[in-house]
C-alpha positions as CSV (number, residue, x, y, z in Angstrom):
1,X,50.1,82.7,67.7
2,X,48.3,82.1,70.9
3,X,46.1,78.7,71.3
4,X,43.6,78.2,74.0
5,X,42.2,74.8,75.5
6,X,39.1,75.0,76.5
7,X,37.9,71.7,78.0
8,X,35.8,69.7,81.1
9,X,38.9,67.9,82.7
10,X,42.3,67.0,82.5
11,X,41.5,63.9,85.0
12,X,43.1,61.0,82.9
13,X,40.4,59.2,83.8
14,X,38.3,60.6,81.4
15,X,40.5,59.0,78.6
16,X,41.2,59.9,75.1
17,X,40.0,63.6,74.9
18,X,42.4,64.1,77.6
19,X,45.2,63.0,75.3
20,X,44.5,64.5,72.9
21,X,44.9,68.1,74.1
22,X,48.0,66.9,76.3
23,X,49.7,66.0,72.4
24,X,48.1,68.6,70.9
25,X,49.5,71.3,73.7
26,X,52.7,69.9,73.5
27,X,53.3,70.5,70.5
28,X,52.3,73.6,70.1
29,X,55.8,75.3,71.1
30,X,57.1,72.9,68.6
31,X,55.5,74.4,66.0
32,X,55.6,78.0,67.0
33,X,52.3,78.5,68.9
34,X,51.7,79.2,72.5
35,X,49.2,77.2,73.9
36,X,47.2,77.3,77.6
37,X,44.4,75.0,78.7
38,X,41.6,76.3,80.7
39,X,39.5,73.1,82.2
40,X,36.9,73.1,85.5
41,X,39.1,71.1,87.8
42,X,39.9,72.1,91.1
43,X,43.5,73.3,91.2
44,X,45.1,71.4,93.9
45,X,43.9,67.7,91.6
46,X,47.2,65.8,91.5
47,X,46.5,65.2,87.8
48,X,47.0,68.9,86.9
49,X,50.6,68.5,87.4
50,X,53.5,67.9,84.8
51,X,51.4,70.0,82.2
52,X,54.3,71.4,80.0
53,X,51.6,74.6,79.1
54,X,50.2,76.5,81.7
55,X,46.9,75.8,83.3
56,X,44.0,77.4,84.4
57,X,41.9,75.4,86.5
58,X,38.5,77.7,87.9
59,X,37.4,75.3,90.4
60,X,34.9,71.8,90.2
61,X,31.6,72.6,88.5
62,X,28.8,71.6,91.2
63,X,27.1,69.8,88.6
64,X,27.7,66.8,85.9
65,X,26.6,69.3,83.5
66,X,29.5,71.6,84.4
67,X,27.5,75.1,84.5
68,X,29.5,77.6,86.4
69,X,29.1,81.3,85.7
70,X,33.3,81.1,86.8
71,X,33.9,79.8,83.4
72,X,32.1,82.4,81.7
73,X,33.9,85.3,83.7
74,X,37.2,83.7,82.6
75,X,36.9,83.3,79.3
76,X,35.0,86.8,78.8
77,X,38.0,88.0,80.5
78,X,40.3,86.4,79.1
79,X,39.7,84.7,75.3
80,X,40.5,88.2,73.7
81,X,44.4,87.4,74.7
82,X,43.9,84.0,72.0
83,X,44.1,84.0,68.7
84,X,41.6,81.0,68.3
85,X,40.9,78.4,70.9
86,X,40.4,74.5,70.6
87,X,37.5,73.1,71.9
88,X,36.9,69.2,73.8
89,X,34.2,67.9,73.3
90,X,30.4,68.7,73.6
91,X,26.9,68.2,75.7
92,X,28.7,69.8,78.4
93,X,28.6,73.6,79.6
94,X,32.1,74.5,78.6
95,X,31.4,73.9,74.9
96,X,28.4,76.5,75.0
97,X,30.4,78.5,77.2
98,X,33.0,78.9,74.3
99,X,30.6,79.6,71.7
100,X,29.2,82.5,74.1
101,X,32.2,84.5,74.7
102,X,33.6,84.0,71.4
103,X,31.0,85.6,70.1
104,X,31.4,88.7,72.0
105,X,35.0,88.7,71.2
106,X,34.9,87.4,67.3
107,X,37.9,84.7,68.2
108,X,37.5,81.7,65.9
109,X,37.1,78.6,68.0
110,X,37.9,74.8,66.6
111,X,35.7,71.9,67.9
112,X,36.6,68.3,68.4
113,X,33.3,66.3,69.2
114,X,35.4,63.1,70.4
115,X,33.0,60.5,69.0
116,X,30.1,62.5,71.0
117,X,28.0,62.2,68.1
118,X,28.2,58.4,67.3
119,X,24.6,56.9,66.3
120,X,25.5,54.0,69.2
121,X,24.9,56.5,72.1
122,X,20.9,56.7,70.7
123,X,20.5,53.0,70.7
124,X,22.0,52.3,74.2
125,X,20.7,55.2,76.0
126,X,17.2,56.0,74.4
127,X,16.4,58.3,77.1
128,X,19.5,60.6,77.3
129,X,19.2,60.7,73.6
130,X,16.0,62.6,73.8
131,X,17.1,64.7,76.2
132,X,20.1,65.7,74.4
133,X,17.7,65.9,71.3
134,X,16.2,68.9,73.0
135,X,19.0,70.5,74.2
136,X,20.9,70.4,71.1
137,X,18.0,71.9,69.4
138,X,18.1,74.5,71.9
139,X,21.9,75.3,71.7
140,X,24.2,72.7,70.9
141,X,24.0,73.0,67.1
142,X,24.3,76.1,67.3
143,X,28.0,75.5,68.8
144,X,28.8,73.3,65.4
145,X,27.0,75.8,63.4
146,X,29.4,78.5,64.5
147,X,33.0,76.8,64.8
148,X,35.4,77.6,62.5
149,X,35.9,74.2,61.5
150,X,34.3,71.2,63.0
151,X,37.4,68.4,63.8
152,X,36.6,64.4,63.3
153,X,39.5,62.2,63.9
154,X,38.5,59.9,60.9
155,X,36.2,59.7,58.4
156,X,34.0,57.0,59.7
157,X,33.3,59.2,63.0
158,X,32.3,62.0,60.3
159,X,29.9,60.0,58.3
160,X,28.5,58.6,61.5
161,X,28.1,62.0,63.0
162,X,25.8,63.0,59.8
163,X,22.6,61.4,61.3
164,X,22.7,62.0,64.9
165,X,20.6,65.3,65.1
166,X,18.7,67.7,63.5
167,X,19.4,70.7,62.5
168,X,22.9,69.5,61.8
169,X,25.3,72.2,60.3
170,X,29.2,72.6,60.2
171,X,32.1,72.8,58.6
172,X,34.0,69.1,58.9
173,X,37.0,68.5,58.6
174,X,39.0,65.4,59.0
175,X,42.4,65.6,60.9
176,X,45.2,63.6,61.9
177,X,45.0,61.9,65.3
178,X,46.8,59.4,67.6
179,X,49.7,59.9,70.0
180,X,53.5,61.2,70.6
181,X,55.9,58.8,70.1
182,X,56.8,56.7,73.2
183,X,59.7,57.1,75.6
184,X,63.0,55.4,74.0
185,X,63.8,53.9,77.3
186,X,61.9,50.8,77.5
187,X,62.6,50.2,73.4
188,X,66.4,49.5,74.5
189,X,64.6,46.1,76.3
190,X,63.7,43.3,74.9
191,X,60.0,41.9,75.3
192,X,61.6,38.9,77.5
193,X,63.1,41.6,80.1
194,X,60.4,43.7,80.0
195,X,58.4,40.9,81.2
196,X,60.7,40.1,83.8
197,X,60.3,43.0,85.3
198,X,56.7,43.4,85.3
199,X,56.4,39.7,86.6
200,X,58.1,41.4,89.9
201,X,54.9,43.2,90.5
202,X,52.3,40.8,88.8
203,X,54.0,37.1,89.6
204,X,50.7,35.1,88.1
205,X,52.5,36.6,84.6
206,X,55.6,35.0,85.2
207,X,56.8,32.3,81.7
208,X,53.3,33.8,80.5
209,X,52.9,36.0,77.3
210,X,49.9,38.1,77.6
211,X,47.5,39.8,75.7
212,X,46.1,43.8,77.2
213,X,43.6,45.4,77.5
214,X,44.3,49.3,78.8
215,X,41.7,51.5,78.7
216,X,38.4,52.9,81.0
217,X,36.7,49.6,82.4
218,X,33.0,50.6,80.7
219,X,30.6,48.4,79.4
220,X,31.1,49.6,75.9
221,X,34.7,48.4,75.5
222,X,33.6,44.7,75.2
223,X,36.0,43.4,78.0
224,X,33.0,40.7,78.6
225,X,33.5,39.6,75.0
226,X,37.7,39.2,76.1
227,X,36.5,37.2,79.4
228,X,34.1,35.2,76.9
229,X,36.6,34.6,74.0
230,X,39.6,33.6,76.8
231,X,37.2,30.9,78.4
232,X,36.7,29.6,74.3
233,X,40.5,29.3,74.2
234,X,41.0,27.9,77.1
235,X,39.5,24.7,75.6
236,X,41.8,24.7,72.9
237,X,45.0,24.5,75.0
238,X,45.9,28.2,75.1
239,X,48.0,29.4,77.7
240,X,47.7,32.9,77.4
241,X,46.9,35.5,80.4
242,X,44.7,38.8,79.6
243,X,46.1,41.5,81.3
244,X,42.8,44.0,82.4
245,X,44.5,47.8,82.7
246,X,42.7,50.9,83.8
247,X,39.8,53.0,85.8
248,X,36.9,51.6,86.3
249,X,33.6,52.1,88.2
250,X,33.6,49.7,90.9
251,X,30.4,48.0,90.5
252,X,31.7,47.4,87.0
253,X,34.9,46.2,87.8
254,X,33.2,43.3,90.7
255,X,30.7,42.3,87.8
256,X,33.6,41.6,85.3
257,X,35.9,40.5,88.4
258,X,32.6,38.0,89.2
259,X,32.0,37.1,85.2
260,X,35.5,35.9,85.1
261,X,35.4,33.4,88.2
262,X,32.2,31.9,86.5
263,X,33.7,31.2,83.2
264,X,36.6,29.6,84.8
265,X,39.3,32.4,83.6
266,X,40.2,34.5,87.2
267,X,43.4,32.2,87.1
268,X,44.7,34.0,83.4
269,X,43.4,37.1,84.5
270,X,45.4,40.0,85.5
271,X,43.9,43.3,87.2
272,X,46.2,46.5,87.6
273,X,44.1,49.1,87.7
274,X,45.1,52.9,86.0
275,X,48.8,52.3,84.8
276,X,50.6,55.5,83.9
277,X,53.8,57.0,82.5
278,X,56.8,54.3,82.4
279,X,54.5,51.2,83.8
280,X,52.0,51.8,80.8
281,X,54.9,51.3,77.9
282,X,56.6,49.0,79.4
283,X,53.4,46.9,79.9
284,X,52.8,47.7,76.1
285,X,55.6,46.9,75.1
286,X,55.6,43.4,76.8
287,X,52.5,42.5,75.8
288,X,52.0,40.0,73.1
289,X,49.2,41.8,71.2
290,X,46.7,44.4,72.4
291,X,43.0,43.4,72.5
292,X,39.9,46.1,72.5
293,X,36.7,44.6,70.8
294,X,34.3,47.7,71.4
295,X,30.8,48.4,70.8
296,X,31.7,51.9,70.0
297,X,35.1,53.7,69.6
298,X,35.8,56.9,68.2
299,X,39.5,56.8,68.4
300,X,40.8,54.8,70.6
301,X,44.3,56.4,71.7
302,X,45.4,53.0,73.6
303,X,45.4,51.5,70.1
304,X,47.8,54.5,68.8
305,X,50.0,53.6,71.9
306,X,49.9,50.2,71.4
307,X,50.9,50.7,67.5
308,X,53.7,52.8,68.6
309,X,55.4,50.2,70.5
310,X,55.3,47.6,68.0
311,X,52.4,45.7,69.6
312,X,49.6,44.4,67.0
313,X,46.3,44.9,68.2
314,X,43.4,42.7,68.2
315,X,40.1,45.2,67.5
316,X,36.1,45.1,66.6
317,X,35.0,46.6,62.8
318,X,33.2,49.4,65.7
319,X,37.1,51.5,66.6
320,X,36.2,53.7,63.9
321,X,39.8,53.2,62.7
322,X,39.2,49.7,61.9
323,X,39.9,50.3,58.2
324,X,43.0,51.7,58.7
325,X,44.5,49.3,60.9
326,X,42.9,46.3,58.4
327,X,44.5,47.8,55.5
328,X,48.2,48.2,56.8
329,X,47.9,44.9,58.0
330,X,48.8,46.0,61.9
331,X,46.1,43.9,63.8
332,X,42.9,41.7,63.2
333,X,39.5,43.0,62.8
334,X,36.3,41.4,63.4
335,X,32.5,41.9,64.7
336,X,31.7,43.0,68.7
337,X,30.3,39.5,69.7
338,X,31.4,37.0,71.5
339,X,31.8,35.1,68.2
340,X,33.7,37.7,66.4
341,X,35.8,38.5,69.9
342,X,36.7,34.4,69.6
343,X,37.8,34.4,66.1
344,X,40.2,37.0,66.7
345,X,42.0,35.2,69.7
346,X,41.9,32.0,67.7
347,X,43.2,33.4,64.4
348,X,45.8,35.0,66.5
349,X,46.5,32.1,68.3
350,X,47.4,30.2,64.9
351,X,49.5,32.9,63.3
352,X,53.4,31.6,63.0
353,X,56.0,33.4,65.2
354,X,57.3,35.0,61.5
355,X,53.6,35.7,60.9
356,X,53.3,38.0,64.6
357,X,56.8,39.7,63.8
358,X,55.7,41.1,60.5
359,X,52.2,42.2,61.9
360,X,54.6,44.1,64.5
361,X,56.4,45.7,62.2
362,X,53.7,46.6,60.3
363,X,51.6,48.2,63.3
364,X,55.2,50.5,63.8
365,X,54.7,51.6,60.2
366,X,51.0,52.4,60.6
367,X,51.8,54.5,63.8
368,X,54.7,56.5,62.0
369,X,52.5,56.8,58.6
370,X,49.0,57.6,60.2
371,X,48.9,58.3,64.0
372,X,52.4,60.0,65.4
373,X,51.0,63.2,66.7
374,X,54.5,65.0,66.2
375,X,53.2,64.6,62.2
376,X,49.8,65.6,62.8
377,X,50.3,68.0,65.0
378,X,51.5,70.0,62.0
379,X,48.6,69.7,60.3
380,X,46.0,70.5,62.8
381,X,48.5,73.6,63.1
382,X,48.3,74.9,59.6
383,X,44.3,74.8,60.0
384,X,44.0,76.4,63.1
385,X,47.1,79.1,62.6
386,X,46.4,79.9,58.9
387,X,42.6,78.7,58.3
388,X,43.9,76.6,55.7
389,X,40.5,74.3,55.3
390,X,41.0,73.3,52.1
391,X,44.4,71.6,52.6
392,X,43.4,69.8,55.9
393,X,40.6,68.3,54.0
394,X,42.6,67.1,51.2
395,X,45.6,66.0,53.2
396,X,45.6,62.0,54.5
397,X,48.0,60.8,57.1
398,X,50.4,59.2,54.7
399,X,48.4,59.7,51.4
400,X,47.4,56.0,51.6
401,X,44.2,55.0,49.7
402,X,42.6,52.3,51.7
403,X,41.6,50.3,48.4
404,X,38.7,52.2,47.5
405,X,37.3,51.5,51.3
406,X,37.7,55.6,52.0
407,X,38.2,58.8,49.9
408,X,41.7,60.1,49.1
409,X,40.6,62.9,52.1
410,X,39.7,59.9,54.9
411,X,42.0,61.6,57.2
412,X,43.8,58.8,59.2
């Protein structure tokens, strides 16, 4: 079978959509499907490199939108070769683009909305929401309406997605999520060396532990809450650093960089900027727990990463996999305030060394039973290869029922 990609970028910077289709594509040969990616980037961007499927970048789209009649001579040429393609998301030109020439050719296409259509997006941004009212009266439903199956990556981004707009149509279904297994190298070190050797580059870590953040620097991911809920700590004798990972706009970054200095915390704080490939699990990995109290998650594949290496996680009851995580007992949860944000570095902060190594082992065990894309991969395979909707509903990523808190068919 023959598997298309069809999505905006493949610019890491754009996060977890990006991951997704580079676990998704490979695994593909894995699992006896071919699978190419067609995206608008330009095709000398460094990023497009080390793609184990081929590649197809057209060229940058001259607008945000992304509206490039390139697109739509490629795929009209091209989407008969596919058996069914995969599509990355929505409100942008590609998604529409997809639904046009699959039309023409009668190719079944799949469609992942990435958290695109969480109620949170309304509140914050008023204005784009009536704007993307209109257009997705106009032509974005139509694009659910049509897909063979709709894909949520949990069952909390499908019931939130039930509200956003009007007319809202679809098949749903629920699949399996999260990342490939990490490198074995770094797992042969203990956290003590791995520390050692990021100390080398960052020396304000050295005889610290530290908890990370790793992710897009955007207001929604609550790293103001982190700055807030450090500066509480502080008070109570803590000694621990917070490690700040990732891309950011830079008039972000100086207002966070700015909020730190006034609370007093610019001495505990450590800024990398993007870390990628080894750098990023061997950071995870030497991190004490991984902190992310967002406003609004859908996924949140840093937290699949950061399961995978044995690192608890520290999250808000708004990463829509909050249940899952609270139930296996691989983090803490609580609310995005600066409140909530404080009680879970100060419950944290009072856990027992015995206490932290079980909640380690535990977030291995949630990664393995709910969110190692080498499992899930085989799912999302049998629904796309075979149609099998029935079965990708039913299925759960381990068959775990979370206590009555989602249906046997939550997904994740």
């Amino acid at each position: 079978m023959k598997l298309l990609h069809v999505i905006r970028t493949l610019d890491p910077g754009w996060g977890g959509p990006i991951e997704g289709a580079r676990n998704i594509s490979g695994q593909a040969k894995l699992n006896g499907v071919e699978a190419e990616i067609v995206c608008q980037d330009n095709p000398d961007a460094g990023w497009l490199a080390n793609w184990r499927v081929p590649v197809h970048a057209i060229g940058s789209a001259k607008s945000t939108y992304g509206y490039d009649r390139r697109l739509d001579a490629w795929l009209r040429e091209n989407v008969p070769r596919f058996d069914a393609l995969v599509v990355h998301g929505i409100w942008m030109y590609f998604s529409l683009a997809a639904w046009k020439a699959t039309r023409r050719s009668r190719t079944p296409y799949y469609l992942f909305t990435h958290g695109m259509l969480d109620p949170w997006f309304k509140r914050m941004y008023p204005w784009k929401h009536l704007k993307k009212a209109v257009y997705w009266r106009l032509f974005q439903h139509k694009v659910l309406r049509d897909a063979a199956a709709v894909l949520f990556t949990s069952e909390e981004e499908r019931l939130l997605a039930d509200s956003a707009f009007l007319p809202y149509e679809c098949k749903p279904v629920v699949v399996g999520y999260g990342v490939a297994p990490p490198p074995r190298l770094q797992a042969t070190r203990t956290r003590e060396q791995l520390l050692q050797h990021i100390t080398a580059s960052y020396p304000d870590l050295r005889n610290r532990k530290f908890a990370l953040f790793l992710g897009r620097i955007h207001e929604k991911k609550g790293i103001d809450l982190l700055l807030q809920a450090f500066a509480s700590e502080k008070d109570h004798g803590s000694n621990l650093a917070l490690v700040i990972a990732g891309p950011g706009n830079s008039d972000t970054v100086r207002r966070l960089r700015s909020l730190a200095e006034t609370l007093g915390v610019s001495d505990r704080t450590v800024w990398t900027g993007p870390l990628y490939g080894e750098a990023k699990w061997e950071t995870m990995r030497a991190a004490e727990v991984f902190a992310l109290p967002s406003h609004q998650e859908n996924f949140g594949i840093s937290i699949a990463e950061a399961l995978a290496c044995g690192t608890p996680v520290l999250i808000s009851n708004k990463v829509n996999i909050w249940r899952e995580i609270d139930h296996d007992g691989a983090g803490l949860v609580d609310s995005d305030d600066a409140e909530g944000t404080t009680r879970l570095l100060r419950r944290w902060s009072r856990l027992a060394p015995t206490e932290r190594e079980v909640m380690g082992r535990n977030a291995l065990r949630c990664f393995s039973t709910r969110f190692d894309m080498t499992t899930n991969c085989k799912r999302l395979f049998e629904l796309v290869c075979r149609g099998r909707l029935g079965d990708a509903v039913s299925v759960t990523a381990g068959g775990i029922d979370l206590s009555g808190a989602l249906h046997n068919d939550s997904g994740l």
